[in-house]
C-alpha positions in Angstrom: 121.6 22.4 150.3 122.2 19.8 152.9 126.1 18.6 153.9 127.4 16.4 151.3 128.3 13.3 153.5 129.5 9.9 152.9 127.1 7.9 151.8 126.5 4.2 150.0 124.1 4.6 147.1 122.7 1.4 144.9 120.2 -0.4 142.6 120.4 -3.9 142.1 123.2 -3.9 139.5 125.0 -1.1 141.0 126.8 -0.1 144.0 128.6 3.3 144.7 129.9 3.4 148.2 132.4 5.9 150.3 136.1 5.4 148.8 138.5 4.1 150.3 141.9 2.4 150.8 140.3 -0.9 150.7 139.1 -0.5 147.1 143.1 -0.4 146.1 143.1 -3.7 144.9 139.9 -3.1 143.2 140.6 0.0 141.5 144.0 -1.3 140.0 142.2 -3.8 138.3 139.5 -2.1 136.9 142.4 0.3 135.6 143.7 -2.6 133.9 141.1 -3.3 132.2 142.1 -1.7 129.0 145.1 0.2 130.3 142.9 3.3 130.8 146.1 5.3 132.6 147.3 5.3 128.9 144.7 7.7 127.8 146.1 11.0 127.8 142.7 13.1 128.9 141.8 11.3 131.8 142.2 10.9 135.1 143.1 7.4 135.5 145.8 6.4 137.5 148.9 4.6 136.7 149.0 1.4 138.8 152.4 2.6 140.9 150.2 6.1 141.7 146.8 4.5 142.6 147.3 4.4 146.3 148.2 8.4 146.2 145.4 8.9 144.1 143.1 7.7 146.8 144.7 9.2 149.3 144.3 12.5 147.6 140.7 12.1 147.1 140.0 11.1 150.7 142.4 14.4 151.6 139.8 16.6 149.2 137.0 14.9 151.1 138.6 15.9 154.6 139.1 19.6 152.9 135.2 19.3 152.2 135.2 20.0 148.1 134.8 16.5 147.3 133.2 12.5 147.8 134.7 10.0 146.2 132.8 6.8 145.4 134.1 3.1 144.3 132.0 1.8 141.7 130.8 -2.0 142.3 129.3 -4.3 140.2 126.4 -5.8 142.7 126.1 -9.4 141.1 130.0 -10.3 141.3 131.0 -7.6 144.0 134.0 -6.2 141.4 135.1 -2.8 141.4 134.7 -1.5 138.7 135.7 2.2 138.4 135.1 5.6 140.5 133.5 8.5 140.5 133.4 11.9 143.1 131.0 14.8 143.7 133.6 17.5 143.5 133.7 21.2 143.7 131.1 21.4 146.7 130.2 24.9 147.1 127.0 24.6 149.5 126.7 28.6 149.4 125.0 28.5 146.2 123.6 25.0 145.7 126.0 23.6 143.6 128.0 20.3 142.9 130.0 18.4 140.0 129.9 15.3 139.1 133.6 14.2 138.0 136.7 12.4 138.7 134.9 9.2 136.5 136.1 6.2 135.3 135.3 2.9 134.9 136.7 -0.5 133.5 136.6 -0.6 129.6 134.9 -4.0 129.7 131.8 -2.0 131.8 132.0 1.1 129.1 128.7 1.4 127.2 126.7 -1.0 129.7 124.5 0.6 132.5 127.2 1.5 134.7 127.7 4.9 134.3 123.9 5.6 133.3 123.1 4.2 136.4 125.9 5.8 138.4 124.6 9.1 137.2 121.4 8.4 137.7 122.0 7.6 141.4 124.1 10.7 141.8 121.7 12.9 140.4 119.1 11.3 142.3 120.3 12.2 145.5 121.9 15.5 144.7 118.7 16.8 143.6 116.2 14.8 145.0 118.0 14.9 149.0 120.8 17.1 149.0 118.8 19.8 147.3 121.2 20.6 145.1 120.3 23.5 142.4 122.5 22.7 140.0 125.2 19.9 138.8 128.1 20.8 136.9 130.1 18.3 134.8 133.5 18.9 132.7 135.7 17.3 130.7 138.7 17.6 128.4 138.2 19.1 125.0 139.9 15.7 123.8 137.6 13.1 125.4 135.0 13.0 122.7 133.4 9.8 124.5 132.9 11.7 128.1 130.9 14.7 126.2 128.8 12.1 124.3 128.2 10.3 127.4 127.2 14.0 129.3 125.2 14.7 126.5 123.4 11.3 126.4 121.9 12.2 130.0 120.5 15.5 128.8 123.2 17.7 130.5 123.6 21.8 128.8 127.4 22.2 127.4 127.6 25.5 129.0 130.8 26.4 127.3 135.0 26.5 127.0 137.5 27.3 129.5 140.5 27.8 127.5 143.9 26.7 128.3 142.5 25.8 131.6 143.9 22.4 133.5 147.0 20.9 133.0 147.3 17.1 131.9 149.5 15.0 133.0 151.7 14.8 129.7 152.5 18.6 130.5 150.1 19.6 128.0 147.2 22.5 128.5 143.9 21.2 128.5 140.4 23.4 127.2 138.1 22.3 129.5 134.6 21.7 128.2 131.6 22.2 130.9 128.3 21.5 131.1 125.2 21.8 133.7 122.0 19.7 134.7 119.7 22.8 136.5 117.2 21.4 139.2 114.3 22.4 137.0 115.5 20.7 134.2 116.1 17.4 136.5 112.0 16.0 136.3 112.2 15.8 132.7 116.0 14.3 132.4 115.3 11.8 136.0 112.2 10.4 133.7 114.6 9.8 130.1 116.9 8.4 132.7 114.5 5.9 134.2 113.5 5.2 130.3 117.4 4.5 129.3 117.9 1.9 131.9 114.5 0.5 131.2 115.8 -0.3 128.0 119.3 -1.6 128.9 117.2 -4.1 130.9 115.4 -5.0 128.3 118.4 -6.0 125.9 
């Protein structure tokens, strides 16, 4: 697999480009946006803890296990959420896909069928990536319907596995895209935004 590197990745609607401090602004507003912070199974930051959230993210990207993306809406240039490739291990191939959220008003549009898609696009179709790995809290119904949806495997459970930020213990539900399934999902993928276009 090649290096994971910063890199800008976009369709006409959709921009994903290299995190960073300057998206602050950005990000707190798209956080806003239905006071996503207040969901108790994701990652969404509070608005005083935003800035350390992107500094932590850049400090994962420095340590090499992660690349955090802004999420920008082409037409009006708004940020509208984030996402990462995380847990990089180039030994065996393999990536995630995680660390995603985006602006409630943006949930259910393209944006994170098209974020995906661009993801998955270049981890398989340039990095060379053998498999990408997804997971999510057994809570957030609406991320596992929204893994499913892009034809992602739930591989399993991790039990009692991550802690949330309300002190609670978290199962952790995971799921996998292998490169050999990616021909037939990249072409239901293409098809999905096709018909988000056409509505």
């Amino acid at each position: 697999m090649k290096a994971v590197e910063p890199i800008t990745l976009a369709d006409d609607r959709l921009r994903l480009e290299p995190l960073s401090m300057g998206h602050l602004d950005g990000l707190l507003n798209a956080a806003a946006d239905g006071e996503l912070w207040k969901l108790r199974f994701t990652s969404v930051p509070e608005p005083q803890a935003t800035a350390a959230y992107i500094e932590a993210a850049l400090n994962h990207q420095a340590e090499g296990h992660r690349l955090p993306f802004a999420a920008i809406d082409v037409m009006t240039n708004r940020v509208v959420g984030c996402t990462s490739y995380h847990d990089i291990v180039p030994a065996i191939e393999r990536l995630e896909i995680g660390w995603t959220w985006y602006a409630k008003s943006t949930q259910r549009t393209h944006v994170n069928t098209t974020a995906k898609y661009l993801l998955l696009c270049h981890a398989f179709d340039t990095l060379g990536a053998q498999l990408v790995g997804w997971r999510t809290d057994n809570f957030n119904f609406a991320s596992q319907r929204a893994i499913e949806r892009l034809g992602a495997r739930r591989d399993g459970v991790l039990r009692h596995h991550h802690l949330r930020r309300d002190g609670t213990v978290r199962d952790t539900v995971m799921y996998s895209l292998a490169a050999g399934e990616w021909p037939e999902v990249k072409a239901h993928l293409q098809w999905l935004l096709a018909m988000k276009r056409a509505t």
